[in-house]
C-alpha positions in Angstrom: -11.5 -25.2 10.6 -12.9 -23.4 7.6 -15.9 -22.1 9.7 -13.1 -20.6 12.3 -11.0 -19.0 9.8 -14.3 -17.2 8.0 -15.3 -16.1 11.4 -12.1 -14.5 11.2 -12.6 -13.2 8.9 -15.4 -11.1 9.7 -13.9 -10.3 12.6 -11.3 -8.6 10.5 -13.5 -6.6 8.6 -15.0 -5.7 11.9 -11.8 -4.6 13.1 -11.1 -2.9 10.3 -14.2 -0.9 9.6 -14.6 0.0 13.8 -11.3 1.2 13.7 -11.1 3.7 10.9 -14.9 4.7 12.1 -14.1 5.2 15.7 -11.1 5.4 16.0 -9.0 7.1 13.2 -11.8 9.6 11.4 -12.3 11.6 14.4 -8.9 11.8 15.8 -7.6 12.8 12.3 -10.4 15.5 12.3 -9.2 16.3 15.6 -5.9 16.2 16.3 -4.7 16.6 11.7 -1.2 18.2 12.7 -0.5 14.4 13.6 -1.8 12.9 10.9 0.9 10.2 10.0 1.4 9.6 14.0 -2.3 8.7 14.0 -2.6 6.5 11.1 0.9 4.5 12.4 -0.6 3.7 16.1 -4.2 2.8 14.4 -2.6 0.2 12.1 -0.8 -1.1 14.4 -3.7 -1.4 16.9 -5.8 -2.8 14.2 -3.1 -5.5 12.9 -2.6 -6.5 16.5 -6.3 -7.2 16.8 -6.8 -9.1 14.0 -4.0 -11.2 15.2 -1.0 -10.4 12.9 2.9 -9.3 13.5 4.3 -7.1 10.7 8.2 -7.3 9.9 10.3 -5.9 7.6 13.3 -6.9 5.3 15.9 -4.3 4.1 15.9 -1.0 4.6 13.1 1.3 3.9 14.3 4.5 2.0 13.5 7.6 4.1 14.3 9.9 0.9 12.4 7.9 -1.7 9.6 9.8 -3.5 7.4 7.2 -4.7 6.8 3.1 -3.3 5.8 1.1 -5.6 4.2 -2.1 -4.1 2.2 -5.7 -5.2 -1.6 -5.4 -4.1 -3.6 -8.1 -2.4 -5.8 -6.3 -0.6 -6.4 -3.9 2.6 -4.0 -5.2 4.8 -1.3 -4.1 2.9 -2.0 -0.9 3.5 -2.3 -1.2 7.2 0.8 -3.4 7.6 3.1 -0.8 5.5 1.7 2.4 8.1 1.9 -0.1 10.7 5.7 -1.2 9.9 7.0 2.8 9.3 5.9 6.0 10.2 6.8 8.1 7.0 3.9 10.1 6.4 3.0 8.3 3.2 0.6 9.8 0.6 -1.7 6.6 -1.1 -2.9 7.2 -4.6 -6.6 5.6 -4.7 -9.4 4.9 -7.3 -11.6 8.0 -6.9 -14.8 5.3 -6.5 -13.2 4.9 -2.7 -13.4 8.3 -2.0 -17.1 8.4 -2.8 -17.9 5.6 0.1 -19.2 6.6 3.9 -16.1 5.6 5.8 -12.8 5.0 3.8 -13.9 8.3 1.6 -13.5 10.0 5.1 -10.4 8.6 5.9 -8.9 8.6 2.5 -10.3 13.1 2.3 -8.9 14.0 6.0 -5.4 12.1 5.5 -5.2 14.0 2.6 -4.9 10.8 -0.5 -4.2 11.1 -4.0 -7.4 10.8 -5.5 -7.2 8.7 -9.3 -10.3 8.4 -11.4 -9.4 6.1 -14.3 -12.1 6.5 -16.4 -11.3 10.3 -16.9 -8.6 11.1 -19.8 -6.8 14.0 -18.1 -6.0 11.3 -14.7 -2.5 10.9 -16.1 -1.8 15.1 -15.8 -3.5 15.3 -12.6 -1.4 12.6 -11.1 1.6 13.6 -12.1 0.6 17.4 -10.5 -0.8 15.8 -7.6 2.5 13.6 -7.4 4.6 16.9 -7.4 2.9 18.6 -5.2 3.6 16.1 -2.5 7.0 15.9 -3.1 7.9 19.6 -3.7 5.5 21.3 -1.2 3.9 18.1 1.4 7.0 17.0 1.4 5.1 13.4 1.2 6.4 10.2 -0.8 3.5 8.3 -2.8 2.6 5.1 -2.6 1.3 3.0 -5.4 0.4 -0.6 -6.5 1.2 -0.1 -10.1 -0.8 -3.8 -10.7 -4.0 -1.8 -10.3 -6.0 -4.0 -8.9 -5.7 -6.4 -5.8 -5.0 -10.2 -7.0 -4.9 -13.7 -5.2 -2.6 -14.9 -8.2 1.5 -15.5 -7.3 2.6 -13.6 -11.0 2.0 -9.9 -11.0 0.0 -8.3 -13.3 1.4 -6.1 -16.2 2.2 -2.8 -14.5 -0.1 0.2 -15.4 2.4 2.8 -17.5 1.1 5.5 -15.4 3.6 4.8 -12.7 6.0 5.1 -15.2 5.3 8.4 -17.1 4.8 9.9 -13.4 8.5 8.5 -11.7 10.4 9.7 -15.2 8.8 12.9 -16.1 9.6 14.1 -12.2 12.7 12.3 -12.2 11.3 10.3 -9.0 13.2 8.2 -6.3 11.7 5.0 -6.6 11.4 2.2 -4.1 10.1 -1.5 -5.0 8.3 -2.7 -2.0 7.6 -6.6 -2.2 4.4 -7.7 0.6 4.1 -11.6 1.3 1.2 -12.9 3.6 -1.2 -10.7 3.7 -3.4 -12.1 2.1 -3.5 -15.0 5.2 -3.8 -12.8 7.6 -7.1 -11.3 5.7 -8.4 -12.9 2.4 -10.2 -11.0 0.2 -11.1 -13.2 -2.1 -12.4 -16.8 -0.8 -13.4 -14.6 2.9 -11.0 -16.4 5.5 -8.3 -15.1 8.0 -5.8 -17.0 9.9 -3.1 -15.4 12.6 -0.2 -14.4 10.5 3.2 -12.7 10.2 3.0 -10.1 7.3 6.1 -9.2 5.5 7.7 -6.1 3.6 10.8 -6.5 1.6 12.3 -3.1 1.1 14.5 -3.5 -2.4 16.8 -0.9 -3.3 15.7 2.7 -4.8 16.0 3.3 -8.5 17.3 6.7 -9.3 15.0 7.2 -12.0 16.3 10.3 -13.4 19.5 8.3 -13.8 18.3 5.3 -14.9 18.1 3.7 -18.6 14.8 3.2 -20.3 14.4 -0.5 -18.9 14.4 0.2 -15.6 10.4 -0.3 -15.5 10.6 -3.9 -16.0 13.7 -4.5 -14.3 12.0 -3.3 -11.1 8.7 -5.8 -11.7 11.1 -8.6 -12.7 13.2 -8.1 -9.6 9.5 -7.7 -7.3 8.3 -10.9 -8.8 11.3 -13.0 -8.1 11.7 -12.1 -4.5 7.8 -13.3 -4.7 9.1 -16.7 -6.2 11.8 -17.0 -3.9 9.5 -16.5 -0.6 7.4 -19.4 -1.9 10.2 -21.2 -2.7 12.4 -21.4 -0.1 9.8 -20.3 2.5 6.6 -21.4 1.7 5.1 -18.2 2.4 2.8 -16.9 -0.9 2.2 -13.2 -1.9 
């Protein structure tokens, strides 16, 4: 059984890395006026091939400016442009836009690039951040954790995420994603057929909101994580 599901696995990452190659690189280069159109159908493709079903819980806020999400790993990212077609701008280590394939894809759909170990990333993102909203017309999407996990708890949100939202005044969505990591594990290399889920919590006004609205959002993300093991025995 474990030999199937790391098979899977690599099937996955086949999947995965074909796709964007093949597939999504030279139509964006192609055909860019229909950028987010692309990227939906792609994801959707690619989630279907690797054997999972994407649904989603609440309502997804068509006027947020920013969704902030919980990180396991790439299929995250392919489930959320699989589930909506939004035109979402993803805010990215700079060290991914320096590799062959995902650089490509991350330059021609036109990501936020961050590079962490520079001292003036903060100010660009924020610009960066505006200029979607104001002129793109693009919300952002983030995983203020940082880093992917395998761990249920969160990780202490980065405060970057929340200089950006308050000194722009942003919309803010919490976005809470359980199963990906079946469907594609990152970390011990195994896949299994699997339903991925988005739970769409309700926007924070942040220009409205008191000054502990940053951990009200990560306390209310983590409990609808503990409630989905709880009651439905599904992990983050």
């Amino acid at each position: 059984m474990k030999i199937f599901a790391s098979l899977r696995f690599y099937w996955g990452a086949f999947v995965i890395s074909f796709n964007t190659a093949v597939l999504m690189i030279p139509a964006l280069m192609i055909f860019g006026k229909y950028k987010s159109t692309i990227v939906h159908h792609i994801n959707a493709l690619t989630l279907w091939m690797m054997g999972g079903i994407v649904l989603k819980k609440g309502t997804m806020d068509m006027d947020a400016d920013m969704y902030v999400m919980n990180h396991q790993g790439v299929v995250d990212i392919i489930g959320f442009e699989a589930v909506q077609n939004n035109h979402v701008r993803w805010a990215a280590k700079k060290e991914l836009f320096d590799t062959l394939w995902f650089g490509n894809l991350l330059k021609y759909a036109e990501q936020i690039s961050v590079d962490r170990a520079s001292r003036s990333s903060l100010r660009k993102f924020i610009k960066d951040v505006a200029y979607s909203r104001d002129v793109m017309k693009r919300p952002v999407a983030v995983f203020p954790e940082g880093t992917r996990t395998d761990k249920q708890d969160l990780l202490p949100f980065k405060a970057g995420t929340k200089v950006t939202a308050e000194k722009l005044g942003l919309k803010v969505q919490p976005v809470v994603i359980t199963g990906s990591k079946r469907l594609l594990n990152e970390h011990n290399k195994t896949a299994h057929s699997a339903i991925v889920h988005y739970h769409f919590l309700p926007t924070i006004d942040v220009s409205k909101a008191d000054k502990g609205w940053y951990k009200r959002l990560r306390d209310e993300m983590q409990k609808v994580i503990d409630d989905e093991l709880i009651y439905n025995h599904r992990s983050r």
